[in-house]
DSSP file (Angstrom, degrees, kcal/mol; ACC not computed):
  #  RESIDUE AA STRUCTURE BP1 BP2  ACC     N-H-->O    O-->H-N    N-H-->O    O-->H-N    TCO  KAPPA ALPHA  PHI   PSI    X-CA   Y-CA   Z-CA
    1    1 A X              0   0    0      0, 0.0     2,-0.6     0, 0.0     0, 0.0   0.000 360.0 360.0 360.0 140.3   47.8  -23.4  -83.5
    2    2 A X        -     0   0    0      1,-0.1     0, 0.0     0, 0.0     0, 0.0  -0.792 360.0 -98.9 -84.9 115.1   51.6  -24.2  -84.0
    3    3 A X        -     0   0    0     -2,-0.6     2,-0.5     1,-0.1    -1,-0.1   0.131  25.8-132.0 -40.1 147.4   53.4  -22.3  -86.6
    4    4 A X        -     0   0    0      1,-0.1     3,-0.2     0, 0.0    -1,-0.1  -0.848  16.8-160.7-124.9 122.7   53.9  -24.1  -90.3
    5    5 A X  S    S+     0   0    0     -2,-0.5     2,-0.2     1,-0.2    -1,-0.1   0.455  82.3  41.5 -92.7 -16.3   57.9  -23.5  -90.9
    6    6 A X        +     0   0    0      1,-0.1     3,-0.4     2,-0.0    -1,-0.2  -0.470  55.7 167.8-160.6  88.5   57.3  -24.1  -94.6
    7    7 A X    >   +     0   0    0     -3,-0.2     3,-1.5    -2,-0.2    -1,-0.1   0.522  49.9 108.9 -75.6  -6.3   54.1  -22.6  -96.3
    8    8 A X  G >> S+     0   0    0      1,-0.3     3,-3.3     2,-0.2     4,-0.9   0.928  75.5  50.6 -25.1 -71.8   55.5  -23.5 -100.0
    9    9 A X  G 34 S+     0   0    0     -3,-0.4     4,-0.5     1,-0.2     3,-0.3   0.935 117.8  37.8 -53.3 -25.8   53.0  -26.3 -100.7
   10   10 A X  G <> S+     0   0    0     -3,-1.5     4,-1.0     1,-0.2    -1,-0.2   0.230  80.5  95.2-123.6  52.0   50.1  -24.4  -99.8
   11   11 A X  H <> S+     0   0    0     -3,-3.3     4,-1.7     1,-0.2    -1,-0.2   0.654  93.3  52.7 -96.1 -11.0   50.6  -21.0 -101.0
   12   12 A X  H  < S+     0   0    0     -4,-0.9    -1,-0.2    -3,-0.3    -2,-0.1   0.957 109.0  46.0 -79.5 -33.5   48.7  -22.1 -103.9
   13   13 A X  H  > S+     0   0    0     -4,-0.5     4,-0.7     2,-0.2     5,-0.2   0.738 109.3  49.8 -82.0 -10.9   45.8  -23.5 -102.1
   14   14 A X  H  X S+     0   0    0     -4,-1.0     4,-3.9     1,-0.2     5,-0.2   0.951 111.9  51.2 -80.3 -37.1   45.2  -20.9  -99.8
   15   15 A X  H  < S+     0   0    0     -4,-1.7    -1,-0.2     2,-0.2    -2,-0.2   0.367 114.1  49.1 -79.2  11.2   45.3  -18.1 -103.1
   16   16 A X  H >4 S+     0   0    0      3,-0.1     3,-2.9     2,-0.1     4,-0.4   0.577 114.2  40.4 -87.9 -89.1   42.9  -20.4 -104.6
   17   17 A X  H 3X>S+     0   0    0     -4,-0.7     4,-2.1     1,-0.3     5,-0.5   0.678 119.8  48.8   9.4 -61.8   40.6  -20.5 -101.5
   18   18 A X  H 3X5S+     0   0    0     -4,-3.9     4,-2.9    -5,-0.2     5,-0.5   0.972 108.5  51.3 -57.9 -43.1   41.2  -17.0 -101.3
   19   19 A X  H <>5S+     0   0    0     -3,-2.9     4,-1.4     1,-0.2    -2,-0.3   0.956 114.8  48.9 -54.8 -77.6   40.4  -16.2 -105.0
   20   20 A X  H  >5S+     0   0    0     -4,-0.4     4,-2.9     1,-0.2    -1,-0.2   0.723 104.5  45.5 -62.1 -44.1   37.6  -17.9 -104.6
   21   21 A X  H  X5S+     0   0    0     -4,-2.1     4,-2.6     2,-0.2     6,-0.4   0.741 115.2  52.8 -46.5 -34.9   35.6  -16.7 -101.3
   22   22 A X  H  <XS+     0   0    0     -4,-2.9     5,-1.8    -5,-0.5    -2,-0.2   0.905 107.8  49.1 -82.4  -6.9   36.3  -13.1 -102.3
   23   23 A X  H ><5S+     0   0    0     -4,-1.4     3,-1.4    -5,-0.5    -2,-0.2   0.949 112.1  53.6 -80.5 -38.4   34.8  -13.7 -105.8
   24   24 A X  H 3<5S+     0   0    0     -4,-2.9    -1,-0.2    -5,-0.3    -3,-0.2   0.811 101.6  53.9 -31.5 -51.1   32.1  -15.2 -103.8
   25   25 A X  T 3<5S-     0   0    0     -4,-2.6    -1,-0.2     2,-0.1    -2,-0.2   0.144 117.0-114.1 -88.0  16.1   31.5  -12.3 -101.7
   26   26 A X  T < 5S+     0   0    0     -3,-1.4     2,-0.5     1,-0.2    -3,-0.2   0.852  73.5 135.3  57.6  23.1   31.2  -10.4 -104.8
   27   27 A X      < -     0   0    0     -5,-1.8     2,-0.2    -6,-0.4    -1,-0.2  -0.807  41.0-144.1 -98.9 156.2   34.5   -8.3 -104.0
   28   28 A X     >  -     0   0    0     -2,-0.5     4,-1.7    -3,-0.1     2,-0.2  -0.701  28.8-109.4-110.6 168.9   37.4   -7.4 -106.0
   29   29 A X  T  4 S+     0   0    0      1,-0.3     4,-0.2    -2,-0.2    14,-0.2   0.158 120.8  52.5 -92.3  28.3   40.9   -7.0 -105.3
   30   30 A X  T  > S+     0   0    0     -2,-0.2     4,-2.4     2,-0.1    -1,-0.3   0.633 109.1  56.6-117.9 -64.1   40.8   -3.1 -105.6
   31   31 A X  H  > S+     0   0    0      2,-0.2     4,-2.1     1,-0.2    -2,-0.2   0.894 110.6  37.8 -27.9 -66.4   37.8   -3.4 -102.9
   32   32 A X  H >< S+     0   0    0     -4,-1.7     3,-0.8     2,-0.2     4,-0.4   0.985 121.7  57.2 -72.9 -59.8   39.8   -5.5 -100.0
   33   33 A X  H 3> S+     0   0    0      1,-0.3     4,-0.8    -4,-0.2     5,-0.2   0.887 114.2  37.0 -32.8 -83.5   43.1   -2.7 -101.4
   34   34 A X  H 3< S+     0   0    0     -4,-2.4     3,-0.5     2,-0.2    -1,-0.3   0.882 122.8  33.2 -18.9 -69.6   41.2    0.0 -100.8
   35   35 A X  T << S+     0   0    0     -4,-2.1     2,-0.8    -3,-0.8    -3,-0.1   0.766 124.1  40.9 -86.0 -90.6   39.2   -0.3  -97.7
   36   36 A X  T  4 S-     0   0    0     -4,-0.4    -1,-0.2     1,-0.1    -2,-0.2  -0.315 102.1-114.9-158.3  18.6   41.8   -2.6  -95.7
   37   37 A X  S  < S+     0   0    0     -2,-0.8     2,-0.4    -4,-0.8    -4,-0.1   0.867  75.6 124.3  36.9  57.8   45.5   -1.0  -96.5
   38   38 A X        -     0   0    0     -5,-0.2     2,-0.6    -6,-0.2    -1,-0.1  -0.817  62.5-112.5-131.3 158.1   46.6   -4.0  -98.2
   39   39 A X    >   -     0   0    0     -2,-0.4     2,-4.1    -3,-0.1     3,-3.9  -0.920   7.5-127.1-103.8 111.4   47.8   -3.7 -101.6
   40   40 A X  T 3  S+     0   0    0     -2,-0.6     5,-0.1     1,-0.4   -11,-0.1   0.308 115.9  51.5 -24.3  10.7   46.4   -5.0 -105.1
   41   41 A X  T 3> S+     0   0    0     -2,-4.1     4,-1.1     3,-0.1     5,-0.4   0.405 105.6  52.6-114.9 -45.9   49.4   -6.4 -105.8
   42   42 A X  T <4 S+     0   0    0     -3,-3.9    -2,-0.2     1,-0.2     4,-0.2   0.738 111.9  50.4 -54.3 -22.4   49.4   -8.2 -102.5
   43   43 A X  T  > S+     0   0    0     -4,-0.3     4,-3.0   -14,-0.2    -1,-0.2   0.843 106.9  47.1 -28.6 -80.6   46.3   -9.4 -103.2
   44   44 A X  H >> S+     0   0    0      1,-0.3     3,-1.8     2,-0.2     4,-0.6   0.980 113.5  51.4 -71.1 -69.1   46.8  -10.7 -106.4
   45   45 A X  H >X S+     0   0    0     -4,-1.1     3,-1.2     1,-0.3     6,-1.0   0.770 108.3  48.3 -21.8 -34.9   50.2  -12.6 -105.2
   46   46 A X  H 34 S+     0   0    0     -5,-0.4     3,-0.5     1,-0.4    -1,-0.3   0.903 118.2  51.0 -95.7 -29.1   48.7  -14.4 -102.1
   47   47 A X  H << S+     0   0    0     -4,-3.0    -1,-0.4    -3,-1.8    -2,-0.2   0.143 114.3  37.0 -79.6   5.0   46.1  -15.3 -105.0
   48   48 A X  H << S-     0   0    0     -3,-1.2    -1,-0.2    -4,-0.6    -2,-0.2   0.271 113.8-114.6-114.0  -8.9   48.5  -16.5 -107.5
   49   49 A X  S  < S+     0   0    0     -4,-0.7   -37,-0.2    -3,-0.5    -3,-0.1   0.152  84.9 116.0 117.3 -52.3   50.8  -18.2 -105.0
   50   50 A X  S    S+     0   0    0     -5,-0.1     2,-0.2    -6,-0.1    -4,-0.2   0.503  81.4  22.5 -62.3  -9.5   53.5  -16.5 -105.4
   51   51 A X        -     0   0    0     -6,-1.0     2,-0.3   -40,-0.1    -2,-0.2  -0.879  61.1-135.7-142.5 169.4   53.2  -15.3 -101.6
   52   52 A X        -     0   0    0     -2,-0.2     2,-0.2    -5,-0.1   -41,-0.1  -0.992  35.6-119.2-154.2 118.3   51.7  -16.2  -98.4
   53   53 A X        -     0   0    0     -2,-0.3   -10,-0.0     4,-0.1   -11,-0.0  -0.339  32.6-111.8 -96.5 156.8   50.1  -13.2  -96.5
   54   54 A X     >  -     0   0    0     -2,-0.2     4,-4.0     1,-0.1     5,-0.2  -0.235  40.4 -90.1 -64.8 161.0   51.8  -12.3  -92.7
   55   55 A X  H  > S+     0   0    0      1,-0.2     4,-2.7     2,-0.2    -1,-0.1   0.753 127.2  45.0 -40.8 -42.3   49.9  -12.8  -89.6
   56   56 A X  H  > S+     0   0    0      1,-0.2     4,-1.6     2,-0.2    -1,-0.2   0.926 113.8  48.2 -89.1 -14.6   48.3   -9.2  -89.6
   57   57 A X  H  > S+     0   0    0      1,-0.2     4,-3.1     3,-0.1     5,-0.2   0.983 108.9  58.3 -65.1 -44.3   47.4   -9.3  -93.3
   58   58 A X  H  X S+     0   0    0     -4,-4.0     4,-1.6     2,-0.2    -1,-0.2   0.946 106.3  45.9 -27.3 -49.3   45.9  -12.8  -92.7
   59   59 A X  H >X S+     0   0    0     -4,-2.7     3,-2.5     1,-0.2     4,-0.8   0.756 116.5  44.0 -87.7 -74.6   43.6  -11.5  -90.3
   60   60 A X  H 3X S+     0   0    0     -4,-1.6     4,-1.8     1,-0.3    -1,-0.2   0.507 111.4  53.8 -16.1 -45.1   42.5   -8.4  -92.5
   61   61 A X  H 3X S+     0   0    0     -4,-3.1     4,-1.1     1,-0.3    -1,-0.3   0.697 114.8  44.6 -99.2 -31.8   42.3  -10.6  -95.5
   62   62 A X  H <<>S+     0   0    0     -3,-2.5     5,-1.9    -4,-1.6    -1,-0.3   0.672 116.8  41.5-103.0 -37.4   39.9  -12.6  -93.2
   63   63 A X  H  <5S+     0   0    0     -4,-0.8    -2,-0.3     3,-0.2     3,-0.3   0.766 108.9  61.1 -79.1  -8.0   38.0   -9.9  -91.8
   64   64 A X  H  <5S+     0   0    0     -4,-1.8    -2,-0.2    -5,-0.3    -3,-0.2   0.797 111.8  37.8 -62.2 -55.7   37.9   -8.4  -95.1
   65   65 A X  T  <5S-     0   0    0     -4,-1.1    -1,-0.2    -5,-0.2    -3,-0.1   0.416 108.2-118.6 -86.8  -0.6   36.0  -11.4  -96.6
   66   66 A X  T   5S+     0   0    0     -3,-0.3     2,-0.4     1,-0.2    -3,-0.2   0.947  71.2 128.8  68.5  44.3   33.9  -12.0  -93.5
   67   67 A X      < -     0   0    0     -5,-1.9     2,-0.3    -6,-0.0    -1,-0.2  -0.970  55.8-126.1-132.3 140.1   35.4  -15.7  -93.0
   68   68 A X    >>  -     0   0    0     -2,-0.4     3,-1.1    -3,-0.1     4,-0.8  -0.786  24.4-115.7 -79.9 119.8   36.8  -17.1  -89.9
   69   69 A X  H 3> S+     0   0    0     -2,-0.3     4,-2.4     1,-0.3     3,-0.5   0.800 111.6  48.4 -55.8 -19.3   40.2  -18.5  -89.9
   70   70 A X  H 3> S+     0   0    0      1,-0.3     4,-2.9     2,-0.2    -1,-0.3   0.958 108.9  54.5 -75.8 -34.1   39.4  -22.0  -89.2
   71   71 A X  H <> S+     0   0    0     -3,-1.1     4,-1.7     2,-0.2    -1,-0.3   0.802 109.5  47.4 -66.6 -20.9   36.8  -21.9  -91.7
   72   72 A X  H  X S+     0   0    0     -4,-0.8     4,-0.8    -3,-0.5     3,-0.4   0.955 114.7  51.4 -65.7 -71.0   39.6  -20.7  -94.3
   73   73 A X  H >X S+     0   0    0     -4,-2.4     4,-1.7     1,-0.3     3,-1.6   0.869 105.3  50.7 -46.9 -67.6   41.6  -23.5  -92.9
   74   74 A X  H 3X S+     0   0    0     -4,-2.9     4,-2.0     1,-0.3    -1,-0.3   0.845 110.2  47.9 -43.6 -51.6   39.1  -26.0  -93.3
   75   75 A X  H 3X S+     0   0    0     -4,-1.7     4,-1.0    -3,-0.4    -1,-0.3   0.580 113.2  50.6 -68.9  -1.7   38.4  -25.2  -97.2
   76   76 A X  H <X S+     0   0    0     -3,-1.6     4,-2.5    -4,-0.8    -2,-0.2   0.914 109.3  48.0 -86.6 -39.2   42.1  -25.2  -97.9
   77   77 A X  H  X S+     0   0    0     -4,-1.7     4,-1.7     2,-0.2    -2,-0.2   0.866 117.6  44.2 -56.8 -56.0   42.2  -28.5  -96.1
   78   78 A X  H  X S+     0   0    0     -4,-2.0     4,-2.6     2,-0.2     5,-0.3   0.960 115.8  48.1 -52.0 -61.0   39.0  -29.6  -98.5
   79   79 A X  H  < S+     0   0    0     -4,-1.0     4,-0.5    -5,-0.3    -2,-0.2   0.878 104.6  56.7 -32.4 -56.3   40.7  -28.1 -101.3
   80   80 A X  H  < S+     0   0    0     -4,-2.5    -1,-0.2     1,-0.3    -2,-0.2   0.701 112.1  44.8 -41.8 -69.8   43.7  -29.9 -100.4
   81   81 A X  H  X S+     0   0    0     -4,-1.7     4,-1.1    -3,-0.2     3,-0.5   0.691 103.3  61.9 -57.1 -41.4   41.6  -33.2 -100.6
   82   82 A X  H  X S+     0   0    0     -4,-2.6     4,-1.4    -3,-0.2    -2,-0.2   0.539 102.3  43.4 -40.0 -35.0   40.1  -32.8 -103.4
   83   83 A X  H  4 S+     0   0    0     -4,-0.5     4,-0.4    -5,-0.3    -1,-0.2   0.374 110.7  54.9-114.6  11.4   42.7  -32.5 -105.5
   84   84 A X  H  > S+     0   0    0     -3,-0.5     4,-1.1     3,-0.1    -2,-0.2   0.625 107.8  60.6-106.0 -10.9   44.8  -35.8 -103.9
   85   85 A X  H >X S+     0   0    0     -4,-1.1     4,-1.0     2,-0.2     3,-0.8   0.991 106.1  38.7 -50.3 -80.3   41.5  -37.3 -104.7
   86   86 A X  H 3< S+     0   0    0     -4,-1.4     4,-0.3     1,-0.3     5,-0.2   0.685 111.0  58.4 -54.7-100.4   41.7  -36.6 -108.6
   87   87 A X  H 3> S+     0   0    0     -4,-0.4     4,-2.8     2,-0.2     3,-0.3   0.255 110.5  43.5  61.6 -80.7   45.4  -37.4 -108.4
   88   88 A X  H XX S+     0   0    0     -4,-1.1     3,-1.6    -3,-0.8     4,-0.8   0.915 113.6  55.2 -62.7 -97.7   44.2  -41.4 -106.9
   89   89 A X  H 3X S+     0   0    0     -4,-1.0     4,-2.6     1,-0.2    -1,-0.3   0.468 111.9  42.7  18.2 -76.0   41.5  -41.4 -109.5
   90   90 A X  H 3> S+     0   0    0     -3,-0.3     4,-3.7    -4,-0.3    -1,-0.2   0.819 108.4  48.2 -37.3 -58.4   43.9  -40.8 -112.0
   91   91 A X  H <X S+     0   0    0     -4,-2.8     4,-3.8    -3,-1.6     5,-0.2   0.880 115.0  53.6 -62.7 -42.0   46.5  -42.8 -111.3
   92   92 A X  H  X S+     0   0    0     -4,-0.8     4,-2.0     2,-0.2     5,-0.2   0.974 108.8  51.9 -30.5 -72.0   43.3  -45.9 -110.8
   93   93 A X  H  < S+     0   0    0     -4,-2.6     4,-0.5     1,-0.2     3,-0.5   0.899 110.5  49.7 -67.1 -43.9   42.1  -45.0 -114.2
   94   94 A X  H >< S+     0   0    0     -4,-3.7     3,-2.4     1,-0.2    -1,-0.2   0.932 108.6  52.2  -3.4 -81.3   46.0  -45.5 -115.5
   95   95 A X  H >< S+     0   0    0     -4,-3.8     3,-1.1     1,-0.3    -1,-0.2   0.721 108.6  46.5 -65.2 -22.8   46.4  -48.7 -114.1
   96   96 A X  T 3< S+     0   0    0     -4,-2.0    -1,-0.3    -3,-0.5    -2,-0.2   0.422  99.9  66.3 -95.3   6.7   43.6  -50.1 -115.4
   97   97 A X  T <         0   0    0     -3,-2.4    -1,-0.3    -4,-0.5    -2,-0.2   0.302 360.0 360.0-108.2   1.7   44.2  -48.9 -118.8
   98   98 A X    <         0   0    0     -3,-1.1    -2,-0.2    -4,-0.1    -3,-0.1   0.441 360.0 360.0-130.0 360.0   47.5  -51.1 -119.3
């Protein structure tokens, strides 16, 4: 896979994605802190957005939740869709309102 020079747009879907699979796996962000030397703050950033976690935190953060990165990749990708989907929607139900 080829390095992404400018994660900005998707530091938000990947700390949804993320946010969501660990809530999934019934862990919290104290759990992954704990066991996996990552920090509860680092956590909650790559889960808010505000950061995008480095290569080695990635793969903890990925064995940590028991997910594979392409499968990560792929729900971000869904995510991703999903919400340029409602977006089109929208914009339909707009236009058709004037």
């Amino acid at each position: 896979m080829e390095p992404v020079n400018n994660l900005e747009p998707l530091k938000s879907y990947c700390g949804k994605v993320l946010r969501a699979i660990r809530n999934v796996r019934g862990l919290t962000a104290v759990d992954i802190a704990k066991k996996h030397d990552i920090t509860e703050s680092s956590i909650y950033d790559y889960e808010k957005g505000r950061s995008y976690p480095k290569n080695e935190n990635a793969i903890t953060l990925f064995s940590a939740l028991k997910i594979k990165q392409e499968i990560f990749e792929r729900c971000v990708k869904d995510s991703i869709i999903k919400e340029i989907e409602a977006q089109i929607s929208e914009t339909y139900k707009l236009l058709g309102e004037r």
